[in-house]
N, C-alpha and C positions, 0 to 999 in steps of 0.2 A: 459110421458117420451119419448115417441116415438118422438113429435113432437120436443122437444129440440133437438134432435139428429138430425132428417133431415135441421132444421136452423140452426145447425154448420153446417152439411156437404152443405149448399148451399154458407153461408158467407163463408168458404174454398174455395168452387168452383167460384164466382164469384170473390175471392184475388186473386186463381191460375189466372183465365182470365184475371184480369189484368196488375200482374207481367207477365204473356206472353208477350200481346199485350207492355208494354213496353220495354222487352228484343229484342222483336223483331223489335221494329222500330231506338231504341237507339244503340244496341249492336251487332246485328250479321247484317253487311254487304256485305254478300251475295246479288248481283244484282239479282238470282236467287228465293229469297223471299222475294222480294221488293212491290211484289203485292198483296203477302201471305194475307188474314184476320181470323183471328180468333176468329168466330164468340160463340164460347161455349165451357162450360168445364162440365162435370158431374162427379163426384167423388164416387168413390163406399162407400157403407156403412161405409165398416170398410177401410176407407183409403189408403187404397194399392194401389189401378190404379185408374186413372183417364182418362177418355173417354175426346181428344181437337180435338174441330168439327172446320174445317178449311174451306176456299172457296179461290178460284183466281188459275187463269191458269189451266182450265179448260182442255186445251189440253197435260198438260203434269203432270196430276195426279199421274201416276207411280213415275218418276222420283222426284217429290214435296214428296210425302209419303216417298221412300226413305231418302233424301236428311233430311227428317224433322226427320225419325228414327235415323240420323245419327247427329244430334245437340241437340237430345234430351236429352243425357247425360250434354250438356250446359246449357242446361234448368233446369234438376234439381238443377247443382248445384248452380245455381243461387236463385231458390226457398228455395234452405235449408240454404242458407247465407243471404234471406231477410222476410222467413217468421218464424212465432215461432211455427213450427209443428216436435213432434219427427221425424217421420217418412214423408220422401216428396214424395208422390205418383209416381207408374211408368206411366207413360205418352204414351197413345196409341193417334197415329193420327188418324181422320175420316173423309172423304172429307165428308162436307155439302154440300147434293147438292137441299137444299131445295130452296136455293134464285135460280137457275136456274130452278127447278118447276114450281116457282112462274113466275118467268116472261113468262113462255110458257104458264100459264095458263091465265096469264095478255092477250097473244096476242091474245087468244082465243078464251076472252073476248069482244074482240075490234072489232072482224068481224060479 
């Protein structure tokens, strides 16, 4: 039983990632999240929030967090008009900051 339950809540999560990634490259024209990626989504158990790990513009973190808290009402409603879920998770932003890890650890590497 268990395991049905975490393969919806991932097929969920990789729909949410995708309907993102296309609202945000089609529909919000903000020059501002133009470089935005949004690299992951992780959905809680019971549906309710959902964790979107973001990457790009590394120096203006704040302001992108902000700016992404403030279209995220755009987001859902876009999610509830194109996916078949009662309830459309609330959407917490998270800068990923694993790809800049990774490439420090690449340079590291290289000396």
């Amino acid at each position: 039983m268990t395991l049905k339950t975490s393969y919806r809540i991932e097929r969920i999560s990789e729909t949410i990632l995708r309907e993102l990634v296309l609202v945000l490259k089609q529909k919000i024209k903000d020059p501002r999240l133009q470089n935005l990626v949004i690299t992951d989504v992780i959905v809680s158990r019971d549906l309710g929030n959902a964790k979107v790990f973001y990457n790009g513009m590394e120096h203006n973190k704040n302001s992108t967090l902000k700016l992404l808290n403030n279209v995220s009402g755009f987001f859902r409603t876009h999610l509830s008009k194109n996916l078949d879920l009662h309830h459309v998770p609330r959407l917490r932003f998270v800068y990923d900051s694993s790809l800049s890890a990774g490439l420090k650890i690449e340079q590291l590497l290289k000396r």
